[in-house]
Backbone bond lengths (Angstrom), bond angles and torsions (degrees), N, CA, C in turn:
res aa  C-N    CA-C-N  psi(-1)  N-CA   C-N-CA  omega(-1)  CA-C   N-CA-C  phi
1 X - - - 1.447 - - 1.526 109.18 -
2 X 1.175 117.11 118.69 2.087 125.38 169.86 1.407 93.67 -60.66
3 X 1.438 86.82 128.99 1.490 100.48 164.64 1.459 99.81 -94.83
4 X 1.417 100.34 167.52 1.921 113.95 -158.46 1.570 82.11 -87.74
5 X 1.769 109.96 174.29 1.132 126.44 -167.99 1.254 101.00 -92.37
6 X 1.699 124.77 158.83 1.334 123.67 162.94 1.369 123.96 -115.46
7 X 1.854 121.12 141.90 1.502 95.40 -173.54 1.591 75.20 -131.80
8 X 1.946 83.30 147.11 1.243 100.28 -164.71 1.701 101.00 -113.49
9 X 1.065 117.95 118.51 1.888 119.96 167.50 1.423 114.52 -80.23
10 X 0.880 114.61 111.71 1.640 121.00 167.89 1.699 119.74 -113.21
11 X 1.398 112.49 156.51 1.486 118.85 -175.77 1.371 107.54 -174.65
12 X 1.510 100.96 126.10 2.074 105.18 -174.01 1.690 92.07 -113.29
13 X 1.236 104.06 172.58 1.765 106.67 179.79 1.554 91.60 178.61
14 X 1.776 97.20 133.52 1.325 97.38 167.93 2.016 96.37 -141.29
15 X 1.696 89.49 156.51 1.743 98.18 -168.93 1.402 80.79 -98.72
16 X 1.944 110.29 108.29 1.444 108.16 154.30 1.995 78.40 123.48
17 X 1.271 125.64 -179.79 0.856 117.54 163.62 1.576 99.29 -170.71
18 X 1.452 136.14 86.61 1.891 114.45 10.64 1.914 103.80 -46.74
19 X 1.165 97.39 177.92 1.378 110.48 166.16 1.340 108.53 160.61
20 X 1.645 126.60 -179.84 1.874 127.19 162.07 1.418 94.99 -54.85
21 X 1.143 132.64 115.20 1.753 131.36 120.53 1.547 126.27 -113.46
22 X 1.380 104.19 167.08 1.225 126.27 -169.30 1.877 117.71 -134.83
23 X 0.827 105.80 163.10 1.605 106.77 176.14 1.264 142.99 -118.37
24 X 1.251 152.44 96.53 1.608 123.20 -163.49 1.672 119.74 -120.02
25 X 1.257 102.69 148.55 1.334 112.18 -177.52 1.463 121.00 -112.73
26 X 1.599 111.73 142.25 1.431 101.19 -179.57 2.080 107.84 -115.02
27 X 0.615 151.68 178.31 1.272 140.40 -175.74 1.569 106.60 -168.59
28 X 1.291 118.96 148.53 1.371 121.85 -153.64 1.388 94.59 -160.81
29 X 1.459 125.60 130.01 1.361 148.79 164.72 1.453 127.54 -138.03
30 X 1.105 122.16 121.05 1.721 106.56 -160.89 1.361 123.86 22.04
31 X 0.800 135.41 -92.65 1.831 139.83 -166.14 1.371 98.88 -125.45
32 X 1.188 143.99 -4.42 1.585 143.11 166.69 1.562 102.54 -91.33
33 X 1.953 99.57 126.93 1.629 90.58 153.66 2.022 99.31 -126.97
34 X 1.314 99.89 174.32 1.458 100.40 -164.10 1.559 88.30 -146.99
35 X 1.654 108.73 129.17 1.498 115.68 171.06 1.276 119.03 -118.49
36 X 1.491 115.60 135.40 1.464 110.59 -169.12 2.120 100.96 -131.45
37 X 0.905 105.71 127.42 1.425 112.15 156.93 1.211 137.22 -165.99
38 X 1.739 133.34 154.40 1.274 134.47 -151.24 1.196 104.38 -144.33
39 X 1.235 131.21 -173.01 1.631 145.57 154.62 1.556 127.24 -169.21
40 X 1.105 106.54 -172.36 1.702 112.74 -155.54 1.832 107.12 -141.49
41 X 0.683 110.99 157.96 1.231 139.89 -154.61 2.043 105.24 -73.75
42 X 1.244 96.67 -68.25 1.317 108.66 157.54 1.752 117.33 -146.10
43 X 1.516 117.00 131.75 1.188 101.35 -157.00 1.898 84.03 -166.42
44 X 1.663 107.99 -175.31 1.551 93.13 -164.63 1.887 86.38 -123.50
45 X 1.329 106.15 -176.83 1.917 114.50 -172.67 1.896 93.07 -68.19
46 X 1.717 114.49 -56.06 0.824 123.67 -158.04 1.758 121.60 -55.26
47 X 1.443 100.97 -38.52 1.642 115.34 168.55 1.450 106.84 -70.04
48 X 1.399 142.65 -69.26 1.022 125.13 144.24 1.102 154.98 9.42
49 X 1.967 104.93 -49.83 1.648 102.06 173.66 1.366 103.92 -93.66
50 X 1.677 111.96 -13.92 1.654 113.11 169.94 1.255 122.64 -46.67
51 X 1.734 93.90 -62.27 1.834 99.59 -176.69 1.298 113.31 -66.93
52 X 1.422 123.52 -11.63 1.502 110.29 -171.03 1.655 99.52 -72.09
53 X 1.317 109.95 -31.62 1.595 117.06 177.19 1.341 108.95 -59.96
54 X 1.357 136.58 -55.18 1.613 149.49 -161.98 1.472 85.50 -78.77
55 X 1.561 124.46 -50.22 1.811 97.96 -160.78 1.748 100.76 -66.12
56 X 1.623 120.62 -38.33 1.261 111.24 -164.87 1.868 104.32 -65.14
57 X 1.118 119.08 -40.51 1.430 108.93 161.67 1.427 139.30 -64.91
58 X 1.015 107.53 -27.30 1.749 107.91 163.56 2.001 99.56 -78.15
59 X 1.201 126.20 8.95 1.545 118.11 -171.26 2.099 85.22 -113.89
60 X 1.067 123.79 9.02 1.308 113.60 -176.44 1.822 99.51 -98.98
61 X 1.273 126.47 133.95 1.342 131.96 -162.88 1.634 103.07 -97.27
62 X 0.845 151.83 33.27 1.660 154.67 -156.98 1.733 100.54 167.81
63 X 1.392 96.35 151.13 1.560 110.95 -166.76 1.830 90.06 -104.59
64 X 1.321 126.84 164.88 1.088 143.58 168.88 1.807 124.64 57.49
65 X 1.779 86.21 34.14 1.383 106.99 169.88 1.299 120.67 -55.99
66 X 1.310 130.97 151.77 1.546 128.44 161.66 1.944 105.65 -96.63
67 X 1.387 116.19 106.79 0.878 152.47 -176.68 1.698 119.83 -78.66
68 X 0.848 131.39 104.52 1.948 125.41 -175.65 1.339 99.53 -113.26
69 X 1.220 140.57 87.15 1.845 133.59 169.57 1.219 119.05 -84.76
70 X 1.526 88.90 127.06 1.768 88.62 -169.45 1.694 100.28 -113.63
71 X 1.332 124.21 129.27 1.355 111.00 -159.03 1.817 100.75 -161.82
72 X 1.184 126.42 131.71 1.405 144.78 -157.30 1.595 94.11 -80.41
73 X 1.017 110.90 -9.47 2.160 103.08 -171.10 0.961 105.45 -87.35
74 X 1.402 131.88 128.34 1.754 116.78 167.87 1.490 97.46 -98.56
75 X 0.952 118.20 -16.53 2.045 120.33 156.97 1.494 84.25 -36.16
76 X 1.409 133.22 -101.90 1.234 143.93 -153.13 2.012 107.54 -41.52
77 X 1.476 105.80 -78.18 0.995 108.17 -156.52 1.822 110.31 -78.31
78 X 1.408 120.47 -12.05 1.593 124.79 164.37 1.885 115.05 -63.63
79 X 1.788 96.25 -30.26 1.435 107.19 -172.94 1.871 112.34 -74.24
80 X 1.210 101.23 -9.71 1.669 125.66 172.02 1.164 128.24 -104.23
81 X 1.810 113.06 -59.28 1.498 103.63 173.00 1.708 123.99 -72.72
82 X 1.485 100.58 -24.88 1.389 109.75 164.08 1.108 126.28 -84.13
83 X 1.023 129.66 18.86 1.571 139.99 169.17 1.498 124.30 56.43
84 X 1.447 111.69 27.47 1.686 142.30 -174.18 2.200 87.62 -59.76
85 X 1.407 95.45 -82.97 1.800 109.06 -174.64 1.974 93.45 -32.74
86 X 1.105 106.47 -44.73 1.986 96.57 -157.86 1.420 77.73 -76.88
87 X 1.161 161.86 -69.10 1.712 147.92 -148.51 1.830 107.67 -69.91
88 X 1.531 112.14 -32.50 1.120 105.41 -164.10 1.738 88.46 -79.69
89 X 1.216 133.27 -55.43 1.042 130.58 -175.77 1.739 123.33 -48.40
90 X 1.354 97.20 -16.15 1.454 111.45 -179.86 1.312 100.39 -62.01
91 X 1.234 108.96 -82.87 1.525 132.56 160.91 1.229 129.23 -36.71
92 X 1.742 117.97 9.87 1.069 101.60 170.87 1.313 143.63 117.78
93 X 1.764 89.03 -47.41 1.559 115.31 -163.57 1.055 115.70 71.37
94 X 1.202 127.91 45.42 1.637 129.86 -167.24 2.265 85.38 -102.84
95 X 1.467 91.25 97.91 1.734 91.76 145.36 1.538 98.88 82.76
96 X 1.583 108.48 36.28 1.482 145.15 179.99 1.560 101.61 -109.38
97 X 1.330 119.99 128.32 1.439 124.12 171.99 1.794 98.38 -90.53
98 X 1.487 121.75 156.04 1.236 113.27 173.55 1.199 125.27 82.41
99 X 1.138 106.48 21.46 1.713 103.19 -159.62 1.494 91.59 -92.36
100 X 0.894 142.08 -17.07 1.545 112.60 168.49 1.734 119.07 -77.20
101 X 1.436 107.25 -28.47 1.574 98.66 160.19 1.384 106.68 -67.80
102 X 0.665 135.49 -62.09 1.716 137.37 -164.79 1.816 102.27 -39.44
103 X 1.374 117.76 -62.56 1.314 128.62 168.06 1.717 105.80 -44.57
104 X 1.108 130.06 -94.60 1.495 118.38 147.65 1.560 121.59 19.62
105 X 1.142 100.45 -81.75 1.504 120.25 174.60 1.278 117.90 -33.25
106 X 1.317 108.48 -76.68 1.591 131.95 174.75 1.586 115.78 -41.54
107 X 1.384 108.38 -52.82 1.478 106.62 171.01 1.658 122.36 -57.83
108 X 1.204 118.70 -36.02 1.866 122.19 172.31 1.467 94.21 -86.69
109 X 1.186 156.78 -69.72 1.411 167.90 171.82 1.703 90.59 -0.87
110 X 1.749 108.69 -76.42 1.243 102.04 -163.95 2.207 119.74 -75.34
111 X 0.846 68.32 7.72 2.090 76.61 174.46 1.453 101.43 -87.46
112 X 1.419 130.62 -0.09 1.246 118.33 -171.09 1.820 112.75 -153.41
113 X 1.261 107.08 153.24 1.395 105.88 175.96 1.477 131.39 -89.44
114 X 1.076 92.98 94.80 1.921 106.43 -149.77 1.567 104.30 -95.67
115 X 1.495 121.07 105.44 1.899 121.06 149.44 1.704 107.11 -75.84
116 X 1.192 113.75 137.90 1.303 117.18 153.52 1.695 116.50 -102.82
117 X 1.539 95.30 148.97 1.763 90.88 -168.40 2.180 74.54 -123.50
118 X 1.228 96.19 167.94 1.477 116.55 169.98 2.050 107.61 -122.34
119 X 1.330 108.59 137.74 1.268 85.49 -172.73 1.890 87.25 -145.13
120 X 0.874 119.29 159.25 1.304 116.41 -162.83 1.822 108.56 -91.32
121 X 0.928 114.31 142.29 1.636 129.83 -143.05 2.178 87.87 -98.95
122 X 1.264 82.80 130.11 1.887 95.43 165.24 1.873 97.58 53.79
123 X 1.505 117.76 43.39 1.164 119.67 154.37 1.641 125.93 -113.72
124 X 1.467 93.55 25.43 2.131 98.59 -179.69 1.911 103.37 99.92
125 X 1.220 140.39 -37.81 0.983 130.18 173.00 1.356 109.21 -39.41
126 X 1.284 100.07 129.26 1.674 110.79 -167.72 1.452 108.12 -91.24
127 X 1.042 115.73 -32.68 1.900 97.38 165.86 1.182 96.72 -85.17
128 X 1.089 146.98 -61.11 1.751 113.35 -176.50 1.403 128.52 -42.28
129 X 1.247 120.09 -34.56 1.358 125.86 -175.96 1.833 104.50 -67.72
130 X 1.633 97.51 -48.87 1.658 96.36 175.72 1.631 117.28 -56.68
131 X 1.281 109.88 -45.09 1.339 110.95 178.07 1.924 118.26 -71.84
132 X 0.935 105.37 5.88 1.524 106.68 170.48 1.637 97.07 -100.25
133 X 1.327 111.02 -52.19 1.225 101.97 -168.07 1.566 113.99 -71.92
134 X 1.098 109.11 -18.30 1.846 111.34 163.20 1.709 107.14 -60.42
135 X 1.563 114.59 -51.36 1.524 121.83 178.73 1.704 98.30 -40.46
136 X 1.662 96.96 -69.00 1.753 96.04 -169.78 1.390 124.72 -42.71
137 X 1.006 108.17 -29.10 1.572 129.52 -158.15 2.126 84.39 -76.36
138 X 1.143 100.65 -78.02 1.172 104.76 -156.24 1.613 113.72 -65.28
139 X 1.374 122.73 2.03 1.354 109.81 164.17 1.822 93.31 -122.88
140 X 0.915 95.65 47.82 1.977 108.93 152.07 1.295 111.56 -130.40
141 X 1.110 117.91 15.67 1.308 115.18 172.64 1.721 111.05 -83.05
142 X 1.238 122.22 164.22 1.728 126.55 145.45 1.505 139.46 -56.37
143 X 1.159 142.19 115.41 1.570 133.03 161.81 1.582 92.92 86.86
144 X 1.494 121.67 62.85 1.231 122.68 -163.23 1.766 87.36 -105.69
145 X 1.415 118.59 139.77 1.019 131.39 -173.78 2.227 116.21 -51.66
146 X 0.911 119.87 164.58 1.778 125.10 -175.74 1.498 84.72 -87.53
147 X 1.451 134.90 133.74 1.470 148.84 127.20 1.517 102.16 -25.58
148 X 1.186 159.45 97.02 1.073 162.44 -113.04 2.074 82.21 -127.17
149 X 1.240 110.18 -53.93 1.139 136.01 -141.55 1.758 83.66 -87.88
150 X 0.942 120.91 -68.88 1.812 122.39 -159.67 1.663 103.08 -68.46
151 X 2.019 101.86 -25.09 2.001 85.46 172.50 1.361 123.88 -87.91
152 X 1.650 102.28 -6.83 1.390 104.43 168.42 1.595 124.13 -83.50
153 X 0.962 119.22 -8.42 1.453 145.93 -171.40 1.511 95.60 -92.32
154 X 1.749 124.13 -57.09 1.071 125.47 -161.91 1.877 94.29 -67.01
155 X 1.239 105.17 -51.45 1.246 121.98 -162.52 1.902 111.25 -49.42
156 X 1.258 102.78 -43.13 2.043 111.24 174.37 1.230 92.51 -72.76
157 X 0.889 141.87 -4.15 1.531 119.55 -176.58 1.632 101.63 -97.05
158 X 1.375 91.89 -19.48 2.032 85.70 176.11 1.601 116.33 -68.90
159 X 1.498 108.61 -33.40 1.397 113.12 -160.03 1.717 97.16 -86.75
């Protein structure tokens, strides 16, 4: 039996850039939708709109889904349809910001049959709009967790 397709809404946002952001996801499967979002302490828009992509795919329960992401970053979705991730990965990642999302990424990315769509951010689309306002929401919160990933990143760049 085909399982039905999933389209996944994603949206990262941070106040300040570094700054608190958070991310939110909307997800949709036949008659089920499922919302997920978090945030960090200090962290940048761009990591953010990444993971909102990686959390909604690690939230899919079966491998070799057909996947539609519709997502406001062209950071995210130019780094795919333009074939940025297949060169940077060529190379290495030599002098790539993000590379532990990106790595991340790649591992749920390839379990599934993924289009990315780009759709323009704070123009009335109603899962985008929800999924920003899930982002906002969740890095306005208190005692928001350390980006584990962006201070270690920040941190090699000192030495």
């Amino acid at each position: 039996m085909a399982r039905p397709p999933i389209f996944l809404y994603t949206d990262g946002a941070a106040s300040g850039n570094p700054g608190p952001g958070g991310y939110g996801v909307v997800l949709k499967c036949a008659d089920k939708v499922k919302e997920k979002s978090g945030g960090f302490a200090l962290t940048t828009n761009n990591r953010m709109e990444l993971l909102a992509v990686i959390i909604g795919l690690e939230s899919i329960l079966w491998e070799n889904a057909d996947v539609e992401i519709y997502s406001d970053s062209t950071y995210v979705v130019k780094a795919i349809n333009e074939g940025w991730l297949s060169n940077w990965e060529k190379k290495g990642f030599k002098k790539v910001k993000n590379v532990d999302l990106w790595m991340r990424f790649l591992e749920v990315y390839r379990k599934h049959n993924v289009n990315f769509h780009w759709i323009k951010g704070h123009a009335g689309h109603p899962e985008n709009e929800r999924c920003d306002t899930l982002a906002v929401a969740a890095y306005g919160k208190t005692g928001l967790p350390a980006d584990e990933g962006y201070t270690a990143e920040e941190n090699s760049l000192l030495l």
